[in-house]
C-alpha positions in Angstrom: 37.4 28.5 50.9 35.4 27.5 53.8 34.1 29.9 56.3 35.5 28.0 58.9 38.7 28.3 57.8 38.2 32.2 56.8 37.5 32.7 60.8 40.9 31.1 61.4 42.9 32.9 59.3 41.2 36.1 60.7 42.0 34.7 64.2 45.7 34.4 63.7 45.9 37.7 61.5 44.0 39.1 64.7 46.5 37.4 67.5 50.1 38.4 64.9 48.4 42.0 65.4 47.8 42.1 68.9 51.2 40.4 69.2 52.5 43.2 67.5 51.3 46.0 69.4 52.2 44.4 72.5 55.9 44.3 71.8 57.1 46.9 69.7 56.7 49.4 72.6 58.9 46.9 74.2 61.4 47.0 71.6 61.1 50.5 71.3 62.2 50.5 74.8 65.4 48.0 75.0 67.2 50.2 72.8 66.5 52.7 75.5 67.3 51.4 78.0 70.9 50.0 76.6 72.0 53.4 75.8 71.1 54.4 79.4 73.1 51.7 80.1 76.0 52.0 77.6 76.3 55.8 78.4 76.8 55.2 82.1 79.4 52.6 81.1 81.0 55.0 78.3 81.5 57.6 82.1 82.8 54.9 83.9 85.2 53.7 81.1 86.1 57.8 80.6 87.3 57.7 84.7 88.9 54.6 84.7 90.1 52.8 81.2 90.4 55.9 78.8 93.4 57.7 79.1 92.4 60.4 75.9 89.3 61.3 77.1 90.6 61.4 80.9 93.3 64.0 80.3 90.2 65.8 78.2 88.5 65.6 81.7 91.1 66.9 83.5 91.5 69.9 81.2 87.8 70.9 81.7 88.2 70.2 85.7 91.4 72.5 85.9 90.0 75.2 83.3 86.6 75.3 85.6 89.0 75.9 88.7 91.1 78.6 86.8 88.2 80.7 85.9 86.4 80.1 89.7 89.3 80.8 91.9 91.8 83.2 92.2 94.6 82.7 94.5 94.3 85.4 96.8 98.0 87.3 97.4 99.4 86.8 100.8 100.1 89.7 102.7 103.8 90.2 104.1 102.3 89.0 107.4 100.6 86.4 106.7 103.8 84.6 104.7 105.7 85.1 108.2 102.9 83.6 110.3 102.0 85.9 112.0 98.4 86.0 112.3 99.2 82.3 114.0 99.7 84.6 117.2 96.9 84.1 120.0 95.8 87.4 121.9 93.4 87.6 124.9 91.1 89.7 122.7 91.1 87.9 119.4 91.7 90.5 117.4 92.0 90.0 113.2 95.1 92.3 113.3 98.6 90.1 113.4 100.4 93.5 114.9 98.8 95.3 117.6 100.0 98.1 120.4 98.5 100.0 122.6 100.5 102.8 124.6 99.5 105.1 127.7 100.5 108.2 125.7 101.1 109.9 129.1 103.2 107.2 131.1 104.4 105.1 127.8 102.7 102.4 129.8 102.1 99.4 126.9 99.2 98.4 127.7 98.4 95.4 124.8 100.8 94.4 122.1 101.2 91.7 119.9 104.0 91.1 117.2 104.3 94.7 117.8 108.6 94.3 117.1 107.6 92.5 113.2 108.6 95.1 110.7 105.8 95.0 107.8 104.8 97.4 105.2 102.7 100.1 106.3 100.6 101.4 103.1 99.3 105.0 103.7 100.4 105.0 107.2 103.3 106.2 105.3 101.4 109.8 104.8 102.1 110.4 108.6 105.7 111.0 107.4 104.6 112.9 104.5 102.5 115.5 106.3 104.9 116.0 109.4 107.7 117.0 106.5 105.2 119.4 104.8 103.6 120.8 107.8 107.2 121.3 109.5 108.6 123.2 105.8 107.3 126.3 106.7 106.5 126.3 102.9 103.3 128.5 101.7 100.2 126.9 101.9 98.2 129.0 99.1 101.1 128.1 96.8 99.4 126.1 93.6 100.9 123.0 92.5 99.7 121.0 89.5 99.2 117.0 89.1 101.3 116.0 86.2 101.7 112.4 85.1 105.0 112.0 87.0 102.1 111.8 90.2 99.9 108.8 88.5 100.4 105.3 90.6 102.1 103.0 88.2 103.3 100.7 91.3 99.9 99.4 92.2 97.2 101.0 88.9 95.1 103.1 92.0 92.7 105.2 90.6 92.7 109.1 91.7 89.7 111.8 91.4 92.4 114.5 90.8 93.6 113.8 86.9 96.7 115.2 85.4 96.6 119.1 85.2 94.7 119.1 87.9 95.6 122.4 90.1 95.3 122.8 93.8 97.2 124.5 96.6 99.8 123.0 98.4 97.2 123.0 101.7 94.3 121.3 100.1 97.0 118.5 98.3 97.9 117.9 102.2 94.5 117.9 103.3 93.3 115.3 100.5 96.9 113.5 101.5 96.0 113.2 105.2 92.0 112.8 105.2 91.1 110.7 102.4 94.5 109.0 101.4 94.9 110.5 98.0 97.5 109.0 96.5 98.7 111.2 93.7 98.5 114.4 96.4 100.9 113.2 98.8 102.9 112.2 95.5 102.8 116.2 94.3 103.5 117.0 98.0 107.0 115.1 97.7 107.3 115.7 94.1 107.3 119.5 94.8 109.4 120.2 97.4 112.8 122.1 97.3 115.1 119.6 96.2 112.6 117.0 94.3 111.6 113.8 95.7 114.3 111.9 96.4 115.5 114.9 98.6 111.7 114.7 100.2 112.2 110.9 100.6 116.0 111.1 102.0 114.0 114.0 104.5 111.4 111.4 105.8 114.3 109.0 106.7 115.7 111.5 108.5 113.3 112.5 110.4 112.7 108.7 111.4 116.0 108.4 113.0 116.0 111.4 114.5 112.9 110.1 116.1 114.8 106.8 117.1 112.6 104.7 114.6 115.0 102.1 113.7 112.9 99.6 112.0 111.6 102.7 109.6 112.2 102.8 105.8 110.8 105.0 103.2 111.3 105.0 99.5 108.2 107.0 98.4 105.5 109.3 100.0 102.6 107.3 99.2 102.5 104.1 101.0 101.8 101.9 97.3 105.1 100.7 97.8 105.3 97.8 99.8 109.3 98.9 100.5 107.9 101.1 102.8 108.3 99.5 106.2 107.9 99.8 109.8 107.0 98.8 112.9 104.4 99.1 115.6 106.7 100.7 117.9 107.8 102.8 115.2 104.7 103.9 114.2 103.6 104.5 117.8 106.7 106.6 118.0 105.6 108.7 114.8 102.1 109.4 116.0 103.0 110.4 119.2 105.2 113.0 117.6 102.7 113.8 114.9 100.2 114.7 117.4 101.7 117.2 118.8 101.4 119.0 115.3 98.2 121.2 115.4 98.3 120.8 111.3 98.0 117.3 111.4 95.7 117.0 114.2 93.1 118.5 112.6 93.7 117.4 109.0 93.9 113.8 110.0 90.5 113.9 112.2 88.4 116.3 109.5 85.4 113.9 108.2 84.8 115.3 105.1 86.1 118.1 102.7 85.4 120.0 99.2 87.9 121.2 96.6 87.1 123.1 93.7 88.7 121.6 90.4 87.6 123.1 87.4 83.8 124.0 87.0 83.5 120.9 89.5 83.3 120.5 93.3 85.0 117.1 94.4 83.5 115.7 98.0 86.4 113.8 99.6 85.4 111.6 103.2 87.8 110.4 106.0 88.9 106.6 105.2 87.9 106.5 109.0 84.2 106.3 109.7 85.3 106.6 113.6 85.6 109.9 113.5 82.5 110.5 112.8 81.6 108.4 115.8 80.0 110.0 119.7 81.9 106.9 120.7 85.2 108.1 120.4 87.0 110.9 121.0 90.0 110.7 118.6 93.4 113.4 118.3 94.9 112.1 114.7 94.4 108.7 112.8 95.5 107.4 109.5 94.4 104.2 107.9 96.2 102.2 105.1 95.7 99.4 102.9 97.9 98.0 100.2 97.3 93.7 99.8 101.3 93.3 101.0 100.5 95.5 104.6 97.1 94.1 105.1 94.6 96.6 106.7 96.3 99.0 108.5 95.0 101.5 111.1 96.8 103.8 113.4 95.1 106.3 116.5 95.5 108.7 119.2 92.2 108.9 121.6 91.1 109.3 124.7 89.7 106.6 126.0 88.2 106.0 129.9 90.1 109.3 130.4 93.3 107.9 129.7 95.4 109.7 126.6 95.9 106.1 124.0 97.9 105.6 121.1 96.7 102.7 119.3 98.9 100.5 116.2 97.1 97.7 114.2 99.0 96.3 111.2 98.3 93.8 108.5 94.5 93.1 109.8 92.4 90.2 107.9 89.8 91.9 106.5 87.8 95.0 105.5 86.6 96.1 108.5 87.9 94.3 110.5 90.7 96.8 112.5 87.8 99.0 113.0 86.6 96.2 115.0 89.5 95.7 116.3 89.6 99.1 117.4 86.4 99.1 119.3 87.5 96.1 121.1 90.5 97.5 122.3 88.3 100.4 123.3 85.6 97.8 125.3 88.4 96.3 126.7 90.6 99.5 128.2 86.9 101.1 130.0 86.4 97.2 131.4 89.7 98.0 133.2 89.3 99.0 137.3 89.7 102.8 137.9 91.8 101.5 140.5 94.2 99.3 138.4 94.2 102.1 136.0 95.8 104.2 138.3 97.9 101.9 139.9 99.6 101.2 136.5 100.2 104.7 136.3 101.1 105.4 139.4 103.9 102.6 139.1 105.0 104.1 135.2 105.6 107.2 137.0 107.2 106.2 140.2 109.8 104.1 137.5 110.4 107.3 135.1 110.9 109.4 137.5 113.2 107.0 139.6 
């Protein structure tokens, strides 16, 4: 063959390669990019054309919002609308009061006629029965199972067989909100617990607390109801109970169970405070009251008695607390005693 023609061929062998080379990476790429392509059409035809693989999509969307959120329980307050209510002091509570304890002057209220459930307010009652019994404060009663929360699953430090006396059962009751030691408290007394119970609606009417109901001496039950007035009503008289003055207002106490010492702390940090200067308290929380908080303090040199039910969050009646407190030393010495000059002029009168 000629060497011309040998230089040919190897020219077009040489061009076929280069050719080659040039557009595979090409075709390698076309494929590529139609699967980018088909994919994003396979998506759109998932959303809009097939019904299977929709409903598939759906079940992963409503699974993902299942496991993400919970719907949070309403409290009794918040089904009424309540916390719809606008106050001068924005507070997060939907019931507020606040009485002159001295005049009866009201000096704030809000919703403070709704009748709610008042958690461990509810161990006011409780300790004003005890503490009025005359029964023996050394005597020892035992936690038994009867005294474990089955309403709401609480936990307790105190398990069953757990011995203490009746005074440091009151004193956990009162300071710290143990549940299962105000439950021993009724439990034990002369008569058994429903004659405890039918004792604390007694004492509510005899008090002239009309919106008042008790069924258990706990608070877990959300049966347990009353109003701000009520319970303004209960810790004026509770107050004047030397017992539950000091129980309520002790930050912090020790009991011995077993080979073990138990530190219990006051579910209110405010009395712990310099800021305030506070005569009995009991807070409360179960999700159908809300957070509850209930106070008598002097405040500005006036003698308060201070009611917030069903408030939004965790802290939040503590804060409402202190703005109430703010608030009431803003007032005018003046005013102050012009308003209870007045409340005394229309008693007396």
């Amino acid at each position: 063959m000629p060497k011309r023609t040998l230089q040919r061929i190897a020219q077009l062998v040489g061009f076929c390669v280069l050719g080659l080379s040039v557009s595979l990476p090409a075709a390698h790429a076309a494929p590529d990019g139609e699967r980018k392509v088909s994919k994003k059409t396979r998506v759109s035809k998932v959303v809009k054309t097939s019904s299977t693989r929709q409903q598939v999509k759906v079940r992963s969307s409503k699974t993902a919002v299942v496991r993400s959120v919970t719907p949070a329980k309403l409290s009794f307050g918040q089904i009424a609308g309540l916390h719809s209510a606008v106050d001068p002091l924005s507070l997060k509570s939907s019931v507020a009061l606040v009485i002159d304890q001295d005049t009866q002057e009201i000096l704030f209220s809000k919703n403070d006629h709704a009748v709610l459930p008042i958690a461990s307010l509810t161990k006011i009652m409780t300790g004003v029965i005890i503490s009025g019994a005359n029964l023996p404060m050394d005597e020892v009663l035992t936690v038994t199972q009867d005294d474990v929360d089955t309403e709401k699953n609480s936990s307790s430090r105190l398990r069953v067989g757990t011995s203490l006396t009746r005074g440091e059962l009151l004193h956990l009751a009162l300071m710290s909100s143990e549940n299962r030691a105000a439950h021993a408290l009724g439990r034990t007394y002369p008569g058994g617990l429903q004659t405890f119970v039918g004792l604390m609606n007694a004492k509510a009417k005899v008090l002239g607390m009309k919106d008042t109901r008790y069924v258990e001496p706990t608070g877990l039950s959300s049966l347990n109801q009353s109003s701000a007035q009520d319970l303004a009503t209960l810790v004026n008289a509770a107050h004047a109970d030397p017992v539950m003055r000091e129980l309520t207002t002790s930050s912090s106490y020790q009991v011995a169970v077993g080979r073990q010492t138990l530190q219990y702390n006051n579910t209110n940090r405010l009395v712990k405070s310099p800021n305030w200067d506070i005569g009995l308290q009991k807070t409360g929380y179960i999700t159908e009251a809300g957070q509850c908080l209930v106070m008598q303090t002097k405040i500005a040199g006036r003698k308060l008695i201070m009611v917030f039910l069903d408030s939004a969050g965790k802290l939040s009646r503590i804060a409402d607390a202190e703005r109430v407190r703010h608030w009431v030393e803003s007032l005018p010495v003046v005013s102050q005693k012009i308003k209870v000059a007045n409340s005394i002029k229309l008693t007396d009168g």
